[in-house]
N, C-alpha and C positions, 0 to 999 in steps of 0.2 A: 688183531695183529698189532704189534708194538714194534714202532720204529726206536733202531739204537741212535745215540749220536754219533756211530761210527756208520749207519747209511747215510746219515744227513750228512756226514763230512766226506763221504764218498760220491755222494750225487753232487755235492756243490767243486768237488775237484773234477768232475766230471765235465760240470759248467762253469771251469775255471774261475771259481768264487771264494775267495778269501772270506770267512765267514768267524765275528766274535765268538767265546765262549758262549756268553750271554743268547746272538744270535741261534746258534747249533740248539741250545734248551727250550729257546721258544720255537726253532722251527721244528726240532724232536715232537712236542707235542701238539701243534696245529696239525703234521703230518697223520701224526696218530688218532687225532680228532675226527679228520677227513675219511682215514680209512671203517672207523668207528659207525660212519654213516651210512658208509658204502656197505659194510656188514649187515645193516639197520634195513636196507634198501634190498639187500638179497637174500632178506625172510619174508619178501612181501612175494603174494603168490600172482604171480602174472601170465598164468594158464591160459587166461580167457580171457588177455588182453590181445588184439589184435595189434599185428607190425602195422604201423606207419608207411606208406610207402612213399607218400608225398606229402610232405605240409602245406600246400597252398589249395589241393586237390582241386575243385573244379571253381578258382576264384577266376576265373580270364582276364575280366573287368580291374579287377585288382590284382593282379598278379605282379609284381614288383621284379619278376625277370624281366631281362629285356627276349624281343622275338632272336632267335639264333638263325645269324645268316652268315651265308662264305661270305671269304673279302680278303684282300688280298691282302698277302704276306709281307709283314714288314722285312727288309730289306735289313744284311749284315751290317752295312755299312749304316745302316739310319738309328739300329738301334746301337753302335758303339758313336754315335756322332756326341755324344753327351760327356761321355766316359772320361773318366777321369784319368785312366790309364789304361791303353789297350793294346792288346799287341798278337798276332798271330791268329786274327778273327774271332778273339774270346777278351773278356773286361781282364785286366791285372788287378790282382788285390793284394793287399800285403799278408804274409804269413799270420795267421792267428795260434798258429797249434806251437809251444814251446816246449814242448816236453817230449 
């Protein structure tokens, strides 16, 4: 697949990113690179590869989750007590979208 530099200047308006010429040519082809692998990656035959279902499977000892237990709900007011601006039981942020 071949990225144009009219997707890369589309995705980076998307992610309100002002982007070089220079920049648009080298992200055109790192883009195209990426996808080059990904093509690479779905000629390989994974029939009789089994899903994953868990990555830690039966490590208990080692298991790096923590145990899942209730507990009690933090509270509207404790989690805006920080906030920078709040107003009507929700954080205020300032407008990002100008367009």
């Amino acid at each position: 697949m071949r990225i144009s530099e009219k997707d890369v200047r589309y995705v980076a308006g998307l992610a309100n990113l002002e982007l070089t010429p220079e920049e648009i040519g080298r992200l055109s082809k790192d883009l195209d690179e990426i996808l080059g692998h990904i093509d690479t990656l779905n000629e390989l035959d994974t029939s009789n590869v089994q899903p994953m279902a868990q990555v830690l499977h039966d490590a208990a000892e080692t298991a790096t989750l923590r145990e899942d237990r209730e507990r009690a709900v933090l509270s509207n007011e404790a989690a805006l007590a920080n906030a920078a601006q709040a107003g009507g039981g929700y954080f205020k942020v300032p407008k990002v979208i100008e367009r």
